[in-house]
One Martini backbone bead per residue (centre of mass of N, CA, C, O) as a GRO file, in nm:
protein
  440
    1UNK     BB    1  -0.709   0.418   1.619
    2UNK     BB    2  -0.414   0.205   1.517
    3UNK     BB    3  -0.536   0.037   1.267
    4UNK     BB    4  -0.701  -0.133   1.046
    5UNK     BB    5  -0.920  -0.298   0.954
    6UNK     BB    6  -1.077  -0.611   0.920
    7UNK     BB    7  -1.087  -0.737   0.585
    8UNK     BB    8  -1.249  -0.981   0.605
    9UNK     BB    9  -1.465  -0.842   0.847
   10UNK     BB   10  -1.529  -0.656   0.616
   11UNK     BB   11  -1.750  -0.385   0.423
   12UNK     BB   12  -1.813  -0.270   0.081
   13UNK     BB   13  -2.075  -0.028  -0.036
   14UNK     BB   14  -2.162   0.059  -0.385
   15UNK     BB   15  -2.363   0.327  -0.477
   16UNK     BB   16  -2.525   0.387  -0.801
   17UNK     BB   17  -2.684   0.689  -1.008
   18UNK     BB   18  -2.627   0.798  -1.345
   19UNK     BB   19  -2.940   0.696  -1.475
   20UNK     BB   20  -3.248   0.814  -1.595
   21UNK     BB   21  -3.550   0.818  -1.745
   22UNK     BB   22  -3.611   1.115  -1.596
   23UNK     BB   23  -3.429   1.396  -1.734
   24UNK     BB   24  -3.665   1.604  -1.701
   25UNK     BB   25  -3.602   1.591  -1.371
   26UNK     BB   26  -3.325   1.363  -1.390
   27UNK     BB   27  -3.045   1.371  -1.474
   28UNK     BB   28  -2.771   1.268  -1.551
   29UNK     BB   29  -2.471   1.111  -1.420
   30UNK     BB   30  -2.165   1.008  -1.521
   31UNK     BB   31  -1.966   1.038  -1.315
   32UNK     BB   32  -2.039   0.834  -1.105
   33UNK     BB   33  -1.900   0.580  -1.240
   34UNK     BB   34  -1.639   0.719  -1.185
   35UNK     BB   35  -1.664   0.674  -0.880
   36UNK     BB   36  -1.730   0.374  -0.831
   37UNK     BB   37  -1.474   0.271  -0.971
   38UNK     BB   38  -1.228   0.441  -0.813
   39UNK     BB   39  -1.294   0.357  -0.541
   40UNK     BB   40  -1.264   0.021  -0.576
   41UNK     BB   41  -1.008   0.042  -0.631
   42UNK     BB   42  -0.904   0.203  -0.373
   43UNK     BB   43  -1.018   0.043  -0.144
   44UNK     BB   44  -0.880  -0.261  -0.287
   45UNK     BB   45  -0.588  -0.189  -0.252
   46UNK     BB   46  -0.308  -0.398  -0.153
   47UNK     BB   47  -0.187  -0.130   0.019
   48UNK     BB   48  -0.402   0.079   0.105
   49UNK     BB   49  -0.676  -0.077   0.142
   50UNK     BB   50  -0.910  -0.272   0.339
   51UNK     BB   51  -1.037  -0.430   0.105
   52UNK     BB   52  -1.116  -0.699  -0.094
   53UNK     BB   53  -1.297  -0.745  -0.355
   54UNK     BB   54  -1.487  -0.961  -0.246
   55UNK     BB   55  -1.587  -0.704  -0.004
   56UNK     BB   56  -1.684  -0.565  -0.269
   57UNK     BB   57  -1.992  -0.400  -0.345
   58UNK     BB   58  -2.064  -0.275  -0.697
   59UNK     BB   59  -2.404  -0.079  -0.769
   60UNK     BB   60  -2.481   0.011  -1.074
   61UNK     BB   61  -2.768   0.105  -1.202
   62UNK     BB   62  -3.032  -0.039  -1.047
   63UNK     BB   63  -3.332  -0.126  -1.074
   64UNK     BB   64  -3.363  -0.313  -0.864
   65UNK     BB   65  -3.435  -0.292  -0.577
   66UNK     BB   66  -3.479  -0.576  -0.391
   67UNK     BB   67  -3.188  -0.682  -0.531
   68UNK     BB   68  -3.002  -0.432  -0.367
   69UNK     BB   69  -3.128  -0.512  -0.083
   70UNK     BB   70  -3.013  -0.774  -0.035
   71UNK     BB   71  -2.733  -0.726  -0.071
   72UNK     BB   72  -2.688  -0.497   0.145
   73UNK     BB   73  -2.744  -0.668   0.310
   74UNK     BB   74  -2.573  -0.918   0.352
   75UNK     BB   75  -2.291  -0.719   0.372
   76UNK     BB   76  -2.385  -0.631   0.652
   77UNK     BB   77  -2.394  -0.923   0.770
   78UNK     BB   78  -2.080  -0.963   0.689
   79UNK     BB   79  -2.011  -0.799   0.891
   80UNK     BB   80  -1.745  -0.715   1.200
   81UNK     BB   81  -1.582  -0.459   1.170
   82UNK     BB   82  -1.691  -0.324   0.890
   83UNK     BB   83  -1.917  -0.068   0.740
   84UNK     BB   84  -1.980   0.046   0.424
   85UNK     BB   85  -2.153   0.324   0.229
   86UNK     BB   86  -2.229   0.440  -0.070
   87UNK     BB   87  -2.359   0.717  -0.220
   88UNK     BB   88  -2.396   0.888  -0.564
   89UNK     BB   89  -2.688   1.102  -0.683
   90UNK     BB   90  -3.004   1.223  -0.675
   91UNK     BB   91  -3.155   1.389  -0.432
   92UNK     BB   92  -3.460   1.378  -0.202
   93UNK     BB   93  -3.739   1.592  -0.099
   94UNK     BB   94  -4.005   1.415   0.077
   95UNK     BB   95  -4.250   1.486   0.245
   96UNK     BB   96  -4.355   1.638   0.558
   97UNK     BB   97  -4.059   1.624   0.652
   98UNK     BB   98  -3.803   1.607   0.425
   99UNK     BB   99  -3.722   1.302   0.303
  100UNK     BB  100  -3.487   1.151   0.239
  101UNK     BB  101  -3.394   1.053  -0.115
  102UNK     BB  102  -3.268   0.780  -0.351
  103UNK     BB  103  -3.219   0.767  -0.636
  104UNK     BB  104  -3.336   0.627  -0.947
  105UNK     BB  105  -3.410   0.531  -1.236
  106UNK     BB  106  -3.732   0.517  -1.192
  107UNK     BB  107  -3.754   0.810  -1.035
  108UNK     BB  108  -4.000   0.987  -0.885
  109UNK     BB  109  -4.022   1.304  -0.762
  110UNK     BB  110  -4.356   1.254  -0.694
  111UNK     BB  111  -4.280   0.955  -0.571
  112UNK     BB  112  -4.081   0.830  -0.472
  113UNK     BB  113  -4.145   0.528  -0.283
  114UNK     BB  114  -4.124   0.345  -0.593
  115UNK     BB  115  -3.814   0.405  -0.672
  116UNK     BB  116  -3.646   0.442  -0.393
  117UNK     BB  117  -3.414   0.502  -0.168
  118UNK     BB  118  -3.464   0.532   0.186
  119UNK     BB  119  -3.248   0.662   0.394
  120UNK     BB  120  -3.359   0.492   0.646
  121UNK     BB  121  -3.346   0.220   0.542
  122UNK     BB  122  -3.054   0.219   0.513
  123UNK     BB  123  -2.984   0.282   0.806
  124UNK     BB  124  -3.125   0.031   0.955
  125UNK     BB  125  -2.900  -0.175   0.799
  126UNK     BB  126  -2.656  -0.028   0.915
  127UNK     BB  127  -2.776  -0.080   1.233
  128UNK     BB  128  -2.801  -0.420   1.230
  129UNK     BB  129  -2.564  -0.439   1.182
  130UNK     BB  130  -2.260  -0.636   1.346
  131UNK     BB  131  -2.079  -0.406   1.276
  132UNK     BB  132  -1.867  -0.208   1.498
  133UNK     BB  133  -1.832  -0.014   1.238
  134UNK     BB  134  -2.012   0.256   1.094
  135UNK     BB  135  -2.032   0.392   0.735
  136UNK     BB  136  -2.133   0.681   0.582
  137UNK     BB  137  -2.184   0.804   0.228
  138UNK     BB  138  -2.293   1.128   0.073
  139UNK     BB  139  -2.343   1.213  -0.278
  140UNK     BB  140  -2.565   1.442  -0.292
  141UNK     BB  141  -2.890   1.632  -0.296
  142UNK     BB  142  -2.958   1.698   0.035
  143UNK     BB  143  -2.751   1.491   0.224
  144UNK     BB  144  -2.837   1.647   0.487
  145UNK     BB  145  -3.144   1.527   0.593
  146UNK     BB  146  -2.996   1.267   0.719
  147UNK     BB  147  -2.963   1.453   1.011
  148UNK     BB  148  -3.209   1.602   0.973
  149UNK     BB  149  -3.399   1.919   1.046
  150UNK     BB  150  -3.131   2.054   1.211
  151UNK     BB  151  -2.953   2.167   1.001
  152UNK     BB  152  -3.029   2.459   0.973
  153UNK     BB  153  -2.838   2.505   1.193
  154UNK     BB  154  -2.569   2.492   1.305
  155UNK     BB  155  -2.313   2.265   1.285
  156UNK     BB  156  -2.255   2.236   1.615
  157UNK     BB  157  -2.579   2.154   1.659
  158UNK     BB  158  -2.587   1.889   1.531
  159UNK     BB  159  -2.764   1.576   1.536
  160UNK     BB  160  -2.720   1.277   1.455
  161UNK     BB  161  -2.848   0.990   1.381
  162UNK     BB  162  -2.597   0.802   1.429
  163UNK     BB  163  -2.592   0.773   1.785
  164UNK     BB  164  -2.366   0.517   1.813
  165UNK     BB  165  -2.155   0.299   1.812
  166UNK     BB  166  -1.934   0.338   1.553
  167UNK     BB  167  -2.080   0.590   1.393
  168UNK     BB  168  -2.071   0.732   1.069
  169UNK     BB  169  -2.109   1.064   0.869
  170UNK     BB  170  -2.077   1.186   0.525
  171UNK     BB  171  -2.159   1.452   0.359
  172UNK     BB  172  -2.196   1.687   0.055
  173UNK     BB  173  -2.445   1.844   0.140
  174UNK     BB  174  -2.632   2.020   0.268
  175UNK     BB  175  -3.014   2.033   0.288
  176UNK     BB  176  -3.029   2.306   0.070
  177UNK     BB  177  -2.778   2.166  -0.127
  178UNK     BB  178  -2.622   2.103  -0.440
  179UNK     BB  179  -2.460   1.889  -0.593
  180UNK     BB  180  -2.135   1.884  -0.775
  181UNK     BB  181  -2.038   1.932  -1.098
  182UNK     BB  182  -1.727   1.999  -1.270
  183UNK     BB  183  -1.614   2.108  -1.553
  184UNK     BB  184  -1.403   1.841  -1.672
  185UNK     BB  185  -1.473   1.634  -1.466
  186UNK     BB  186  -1.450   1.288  -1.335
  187UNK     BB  187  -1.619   1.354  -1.122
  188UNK     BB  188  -1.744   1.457  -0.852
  189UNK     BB  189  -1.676   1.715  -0.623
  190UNK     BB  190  -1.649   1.546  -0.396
  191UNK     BB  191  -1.530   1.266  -0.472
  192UNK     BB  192  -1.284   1.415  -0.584
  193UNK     BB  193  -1.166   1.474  -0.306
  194UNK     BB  194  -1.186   1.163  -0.156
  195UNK     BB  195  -0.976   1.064  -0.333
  196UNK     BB  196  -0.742   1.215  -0.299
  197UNK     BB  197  -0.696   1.181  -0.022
  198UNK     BB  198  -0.643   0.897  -0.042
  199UNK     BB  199  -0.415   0.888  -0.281
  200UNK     BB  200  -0.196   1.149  -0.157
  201UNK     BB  201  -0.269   1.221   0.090
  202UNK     BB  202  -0.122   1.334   0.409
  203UNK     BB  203   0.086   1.569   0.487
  204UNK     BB  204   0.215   1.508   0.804
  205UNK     BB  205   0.095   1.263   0.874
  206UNK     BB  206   0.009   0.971   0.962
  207UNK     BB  207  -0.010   0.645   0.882
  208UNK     BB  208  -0.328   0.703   0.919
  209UNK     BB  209  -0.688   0.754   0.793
  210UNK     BB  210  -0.929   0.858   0.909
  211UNK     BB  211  -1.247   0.993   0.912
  212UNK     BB  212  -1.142   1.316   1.002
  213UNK     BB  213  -0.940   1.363   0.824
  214UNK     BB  214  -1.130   1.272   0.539
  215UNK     BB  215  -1.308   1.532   0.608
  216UNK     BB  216  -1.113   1.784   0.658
  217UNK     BB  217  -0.947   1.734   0.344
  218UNK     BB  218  -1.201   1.765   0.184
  219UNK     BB  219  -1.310   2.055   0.319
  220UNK     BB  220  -1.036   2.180   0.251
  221UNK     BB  221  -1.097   2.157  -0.097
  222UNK     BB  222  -1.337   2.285  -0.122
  223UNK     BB  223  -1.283   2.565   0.009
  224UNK     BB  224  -1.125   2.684  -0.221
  225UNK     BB  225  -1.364   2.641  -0.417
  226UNK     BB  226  -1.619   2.741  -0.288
  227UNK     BB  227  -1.778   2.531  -0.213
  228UNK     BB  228  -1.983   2.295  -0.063
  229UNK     BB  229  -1.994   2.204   0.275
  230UNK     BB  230  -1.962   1.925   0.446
  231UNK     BB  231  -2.075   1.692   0.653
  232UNK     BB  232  -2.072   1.555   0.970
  233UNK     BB  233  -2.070   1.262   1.198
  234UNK     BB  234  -2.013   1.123   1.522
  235UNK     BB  235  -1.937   0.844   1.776
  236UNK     BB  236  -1.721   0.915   1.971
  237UNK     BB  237  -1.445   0.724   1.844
  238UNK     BB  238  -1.493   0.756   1.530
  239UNK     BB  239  -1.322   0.931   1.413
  240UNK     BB  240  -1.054   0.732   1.470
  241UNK     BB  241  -1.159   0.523   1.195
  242UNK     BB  242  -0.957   0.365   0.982
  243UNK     BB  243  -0.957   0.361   0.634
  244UNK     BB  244  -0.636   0.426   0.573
  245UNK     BB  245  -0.350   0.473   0.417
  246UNK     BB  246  -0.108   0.721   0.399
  247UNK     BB  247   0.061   0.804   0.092
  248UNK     BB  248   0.234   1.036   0.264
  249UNK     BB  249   0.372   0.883   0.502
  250UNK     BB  250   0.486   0.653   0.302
  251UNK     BB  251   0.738   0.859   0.158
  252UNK     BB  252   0.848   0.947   0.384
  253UNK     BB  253   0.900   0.688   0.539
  254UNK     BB  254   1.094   0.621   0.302
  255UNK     BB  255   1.369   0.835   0.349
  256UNK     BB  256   1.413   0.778   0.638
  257UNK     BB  257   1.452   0.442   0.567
  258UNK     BB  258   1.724   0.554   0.396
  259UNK     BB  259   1.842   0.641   0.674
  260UNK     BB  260   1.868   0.381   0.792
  261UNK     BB  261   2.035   0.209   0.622
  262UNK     BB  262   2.291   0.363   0.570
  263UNK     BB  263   2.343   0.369   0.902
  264UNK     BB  264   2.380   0.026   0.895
  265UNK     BB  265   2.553  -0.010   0.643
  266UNK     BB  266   2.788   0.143   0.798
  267UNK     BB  267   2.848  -0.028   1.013
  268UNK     BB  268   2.921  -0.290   0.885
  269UNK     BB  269   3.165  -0.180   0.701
  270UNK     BB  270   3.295  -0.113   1.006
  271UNK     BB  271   3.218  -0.412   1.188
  272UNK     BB  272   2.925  -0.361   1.340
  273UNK     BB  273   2.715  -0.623   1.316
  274UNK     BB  274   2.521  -0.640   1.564
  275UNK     BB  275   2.415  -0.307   1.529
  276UNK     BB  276   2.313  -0.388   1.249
  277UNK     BB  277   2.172  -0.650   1.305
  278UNK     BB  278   1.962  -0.501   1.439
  279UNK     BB  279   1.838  -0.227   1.300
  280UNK     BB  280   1.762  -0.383   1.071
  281UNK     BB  281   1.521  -0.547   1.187
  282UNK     BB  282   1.371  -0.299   1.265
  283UNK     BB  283   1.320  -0.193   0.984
  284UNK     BB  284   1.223  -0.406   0.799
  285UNK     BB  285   0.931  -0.420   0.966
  286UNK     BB  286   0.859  -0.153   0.906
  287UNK     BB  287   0.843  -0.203   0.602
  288UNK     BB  288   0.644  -0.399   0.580
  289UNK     BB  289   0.419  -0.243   0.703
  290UNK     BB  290   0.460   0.030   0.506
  291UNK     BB  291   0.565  -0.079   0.208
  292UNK     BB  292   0.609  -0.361   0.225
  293UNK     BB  293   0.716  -0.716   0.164
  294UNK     BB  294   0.777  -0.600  -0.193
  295UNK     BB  295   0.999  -0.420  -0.169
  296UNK     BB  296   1.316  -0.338  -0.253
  297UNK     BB  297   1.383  -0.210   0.074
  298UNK     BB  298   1.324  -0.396   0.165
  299UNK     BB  299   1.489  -0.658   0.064
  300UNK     BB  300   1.769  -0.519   0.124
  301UNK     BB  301   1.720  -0.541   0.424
  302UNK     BB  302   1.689  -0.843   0.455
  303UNK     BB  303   1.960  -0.917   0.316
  304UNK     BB  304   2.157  -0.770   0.527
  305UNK     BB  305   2.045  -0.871   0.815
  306UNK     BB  306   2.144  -1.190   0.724
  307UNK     BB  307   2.409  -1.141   0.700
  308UNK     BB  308   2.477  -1.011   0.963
  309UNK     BB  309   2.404  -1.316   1.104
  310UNK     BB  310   2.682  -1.434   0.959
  311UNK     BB  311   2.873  -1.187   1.103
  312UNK     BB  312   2.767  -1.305   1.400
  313UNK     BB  313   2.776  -1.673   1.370
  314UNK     BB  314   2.524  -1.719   1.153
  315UNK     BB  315   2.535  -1.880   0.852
  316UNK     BB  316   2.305  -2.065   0.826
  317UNK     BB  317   2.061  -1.905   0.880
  318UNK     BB  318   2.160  -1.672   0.653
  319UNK     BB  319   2.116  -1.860   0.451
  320UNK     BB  320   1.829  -1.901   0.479
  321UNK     BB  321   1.693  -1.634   0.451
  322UNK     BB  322   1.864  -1.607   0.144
  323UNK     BB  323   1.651  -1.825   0.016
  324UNK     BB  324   1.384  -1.707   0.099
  325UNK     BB  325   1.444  -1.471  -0.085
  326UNK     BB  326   1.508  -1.574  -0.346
  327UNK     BB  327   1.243  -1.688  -0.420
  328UNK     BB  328   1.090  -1.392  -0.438
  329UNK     BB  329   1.257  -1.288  -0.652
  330UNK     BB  330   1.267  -1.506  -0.896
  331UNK     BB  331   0.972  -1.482  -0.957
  332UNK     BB  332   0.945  -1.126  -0.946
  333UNK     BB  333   1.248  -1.051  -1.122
  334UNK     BB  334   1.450  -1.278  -1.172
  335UNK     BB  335   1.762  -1.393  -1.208
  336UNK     BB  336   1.933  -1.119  -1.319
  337UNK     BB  337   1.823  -0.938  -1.140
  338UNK     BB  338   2.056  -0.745  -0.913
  339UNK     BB  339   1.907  -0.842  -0.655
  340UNK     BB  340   1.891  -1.154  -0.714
  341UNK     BB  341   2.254  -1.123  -0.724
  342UNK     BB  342   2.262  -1.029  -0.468
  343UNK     BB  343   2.180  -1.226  -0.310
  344UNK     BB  344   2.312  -1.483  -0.408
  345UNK     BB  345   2.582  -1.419  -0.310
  346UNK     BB  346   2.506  -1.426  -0.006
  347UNK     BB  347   2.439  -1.691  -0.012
  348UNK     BB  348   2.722  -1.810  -0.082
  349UNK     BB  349   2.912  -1.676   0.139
  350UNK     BB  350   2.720  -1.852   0.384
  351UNK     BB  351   2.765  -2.112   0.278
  352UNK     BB  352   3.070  -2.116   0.303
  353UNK     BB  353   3.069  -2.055   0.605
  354UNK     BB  354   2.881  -2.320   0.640
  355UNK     BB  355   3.098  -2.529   0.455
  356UNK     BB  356   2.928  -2.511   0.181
  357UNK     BB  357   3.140  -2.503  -0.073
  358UNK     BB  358   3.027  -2.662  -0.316
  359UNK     BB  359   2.753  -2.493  -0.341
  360UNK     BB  360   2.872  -2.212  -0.363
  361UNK     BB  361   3.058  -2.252  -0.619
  362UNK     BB  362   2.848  -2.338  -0.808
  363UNK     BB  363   2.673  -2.038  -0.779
  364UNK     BB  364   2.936  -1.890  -0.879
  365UNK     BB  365   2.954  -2.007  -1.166
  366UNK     BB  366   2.646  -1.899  -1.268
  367UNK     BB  367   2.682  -1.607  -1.182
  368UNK     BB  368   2.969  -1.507  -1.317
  369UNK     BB  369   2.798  -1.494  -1.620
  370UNK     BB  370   2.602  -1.339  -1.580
  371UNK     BB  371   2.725  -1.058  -1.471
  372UNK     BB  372   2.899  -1.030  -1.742
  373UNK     BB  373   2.621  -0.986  -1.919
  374UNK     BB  374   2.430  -0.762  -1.755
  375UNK     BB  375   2.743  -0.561  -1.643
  376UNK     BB  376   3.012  -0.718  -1.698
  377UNK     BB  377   3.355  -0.784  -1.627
  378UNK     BB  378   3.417  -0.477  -1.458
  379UNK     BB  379   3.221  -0.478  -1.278
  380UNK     BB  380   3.182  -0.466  -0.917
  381UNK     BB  381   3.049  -0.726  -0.874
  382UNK     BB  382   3.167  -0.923  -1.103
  383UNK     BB  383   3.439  -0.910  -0.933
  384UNK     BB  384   3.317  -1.016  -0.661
  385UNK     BB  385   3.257  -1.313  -0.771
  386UNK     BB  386   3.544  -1.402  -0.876
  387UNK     BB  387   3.664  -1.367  -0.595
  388UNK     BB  388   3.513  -1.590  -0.463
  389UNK     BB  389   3.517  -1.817  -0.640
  390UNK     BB  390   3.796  -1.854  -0.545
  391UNK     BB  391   3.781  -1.890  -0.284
  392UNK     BB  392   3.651  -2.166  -0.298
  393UNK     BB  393   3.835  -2.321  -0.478
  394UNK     BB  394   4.051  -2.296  -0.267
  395UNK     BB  395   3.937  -2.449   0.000
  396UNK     BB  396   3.873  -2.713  -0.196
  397UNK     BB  397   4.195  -2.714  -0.399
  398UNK     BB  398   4.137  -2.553  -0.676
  399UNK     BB  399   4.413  -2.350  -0.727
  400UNK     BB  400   4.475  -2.294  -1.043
  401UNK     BB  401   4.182  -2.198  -1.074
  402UNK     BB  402   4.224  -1.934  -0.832
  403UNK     BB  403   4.469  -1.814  -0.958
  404UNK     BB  404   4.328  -1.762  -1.280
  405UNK     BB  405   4.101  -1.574  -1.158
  406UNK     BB  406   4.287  -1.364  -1.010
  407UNK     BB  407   4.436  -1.261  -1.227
  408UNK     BB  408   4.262  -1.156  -1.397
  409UNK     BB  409   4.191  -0.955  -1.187
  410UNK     BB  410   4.395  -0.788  -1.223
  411UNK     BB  411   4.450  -0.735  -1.503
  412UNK     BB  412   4.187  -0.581  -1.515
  413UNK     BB  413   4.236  -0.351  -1.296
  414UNK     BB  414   4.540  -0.265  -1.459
  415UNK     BB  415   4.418  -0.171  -1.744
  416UNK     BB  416   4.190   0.021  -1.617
  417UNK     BB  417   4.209   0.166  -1.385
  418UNK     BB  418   4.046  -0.021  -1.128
  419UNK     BB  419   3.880   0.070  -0.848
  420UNK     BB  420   3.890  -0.157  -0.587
  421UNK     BB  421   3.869  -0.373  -0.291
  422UNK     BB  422   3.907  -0.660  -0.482
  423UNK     BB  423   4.223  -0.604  -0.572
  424UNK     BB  424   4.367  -0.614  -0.299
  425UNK     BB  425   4.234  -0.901  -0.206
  426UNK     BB  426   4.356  -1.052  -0.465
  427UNK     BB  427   4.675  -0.981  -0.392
  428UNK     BB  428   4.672  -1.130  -0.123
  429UNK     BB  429   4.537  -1.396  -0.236
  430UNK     BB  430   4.807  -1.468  -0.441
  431UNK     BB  431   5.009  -1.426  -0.212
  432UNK     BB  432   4.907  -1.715  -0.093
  433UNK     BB  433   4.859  -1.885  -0.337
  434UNK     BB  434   5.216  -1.846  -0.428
  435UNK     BB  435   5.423  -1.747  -0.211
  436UNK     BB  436   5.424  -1.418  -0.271
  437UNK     BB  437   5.446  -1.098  -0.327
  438UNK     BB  438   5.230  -0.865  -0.392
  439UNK     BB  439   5.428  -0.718  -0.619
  440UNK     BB  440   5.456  -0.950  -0.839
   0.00000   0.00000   0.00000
């Protein structure tokens, strides 16, 4: 697999157990609690997550079994796409089989089947769903013995019950051994290695997070701390399964896409706009999909794209494109924020090209009091405000106003000894505009 399940068509649920009746028998793990509260955060993540909350259904401390089973079917029935199902509590082995038991709160360990759901259960209802591939996450007490009684076995020798198309099952620990909470922390011992994994993602790894990848980094964190080692199974391809995106190698491959803007915003600067605006737009779509379409580095690519379509013959349309990015930035940044003030100027800039001088000059007539309030009068972006709209002015026939506007902007930048490209264009354009030499 190589994109995430589709979200809509996907269903997360986690169960746990957190507080029990009988303390003396089955203590409370008050940990549960916020393993399933940061698991629904970190699975519904609008950025990293698979599913939206509303496909997520997060069920702690359930008294009634029945009222749990409904829910539980419901969320199977409504999956096509993936079906994950999470379990934390205590795990019991009871029966003539020695058979894998979900403890609940009102579970009395020498009768489980009256107060537990039976693993057998679960594993039924996820085996019925109608969805693509089925995950089950199991971080209990001897919940290897999901796996059949084969598990006494090598590891490598063990036959998982879930043999289906599409199928993924990992457990927290082997047999006969027992989940472990360590002092001070706030998950339980797998689960807080399963959240790191998803949450600072995987070094060197690629754009998703598999299933295999999953097992193996929960694998290798426990490992370090010698605790027990979880088991995995999966069928087929289940295994390249993608559970969420890598949030290792969103930041590598944020560092990469900013030497790729650098590379095309120089292209653009010495007029290469073609091969620039070609770059840009491949880069602007990585960005969306890796980065997101509202982070920053894209948006400042979408807009450099769009500049870039001006600047290779088509100002009308690079006009449209740096208008509906503006209405995105004023939204989430406001109107001051210097990324939307620097839309503003390239959208006035394309409209100048595009004919509408007087729309232009209006838009940079309000930038430029802007820009002097947030930045300076001094600032190098406020300076090149002044000097478009000196320029729009100009085009319009409001010679007094564009002549007295690059004066200022020339005497602004040689009383203070400021160094900008503005400065030599002002002086081009004062010589245009008065008949003079530059150097008057």
């Amino acid at each position: 697999m190589t994109a995430l399940p589709v979200a809509e068509s996907s269903s997360v649920v986690l169960l746990g157990s957190s507080r029990y009746q009988d303390v003396d028998l089955l203590p409370d793990i008050p940990e549960v609690a916020r393993n399933l509260a940061d698991l629904e955060a970190t699975l519904t993540d609008p950025d990293f997550g698979i599913v939206p909350p509303a496909r997520c259904v997060a069920l702690l401390d359930e008294v009634s079994l029945p009222s749990m089973g409904r829910q539980l079917r419901t969320s199977a029935e409504q999956a096509k796409d993936l079906l994950l199902v999470y379990f934390a509590g205590h795990g019991i082995k009871a029966g003539p089989r020695h058979e894998l038991y979900l403890a609940m709160y009102e579970t009395d360990p020498h009768e489980p089947d009256f107060g537990s759901l039976k693993y057998e259960t679960l594993r039924r209802i996820v085996l019925d769903s109608p969805a693509r591939a089925k995950v089950i996450i199991l971080d209990c007490c001897f919940s290897g013995r999901a796996f059949g009684d084969e598990l006494a076995a090598p590891a490598d020798a063990l036959l998982g019950q879930l043999a289906i198309e599409g199928s993924c099952l990992l457990t927290s620990a082997q047999a006969n051994n027992v989940a472990l909470v360590l002092p001070g922390e706030a998950h339980t011992a797998f689960t807080g290695r399963l959240l790191a994994v998803l949450n600072e993602g995987i070094t060197g790894g690629s754009e998703f997070v598999t299933f295999d990848d999953l097992y193996r980094g929960v694998r290798e964190q426990l490992g370090l701390l010698n605790l027990p080692m979880p088991l995995s199974r999966s069928s087929r391809t289940a295994n390249d399964l993608v559970l969420s995106r890598n949030r290792a190698f969103r930041a590598a491959a944020g560092a990469s896409m900013r030497r790729r803007f650098d590379e095309a915003a120089a292209k653009a600067a010495a007029g290469h706009w073609p091969a620039a605006m070609a770059d840009l737009q491949a880069l602007a779509a990585d960005q969306a999909r890796i980065l997101g379409p509202d982070e920053l580095d894209t948006q400042r690519t979408r807009r450099l794209a769009a500049h870039a379509i001006g600047a290779t013959g088509n100002p009308r349309e690079a006009a449209h494109l740096l208008r509906e990015l503006l209405e995105e930035q004023s939204g989430a940044f406001g109107g001051d924020h210097e990324e939307t003030m620097q839309t503003r100027q390239l959208l006035a800039v394309n409209l100048g090209e595009a004919g509408a001088r007087t729309e232009a000059a209006a838009m940079l007539r309000i930038l430029l009091p802007d820009r002097r309030r947030v930045l300076g009068p001094t600032h190098a972006n406020t300076l090149r405000t002044q000097h478009m709209l000196a320029r729009n002015l100009a085009y319009l026939g409001a010679r007094a106003e564009a002549v007295a506007l690059v004066r200022e902007l020339i005497h602004t930048c040689q009383s203070l000894a400021i160094d900008v490209p503005t400065f030599d264009w002002a002086r081009r354009d004062l010589a245009a505009l008065t008949g003079t030499s530059e150097s008057d």
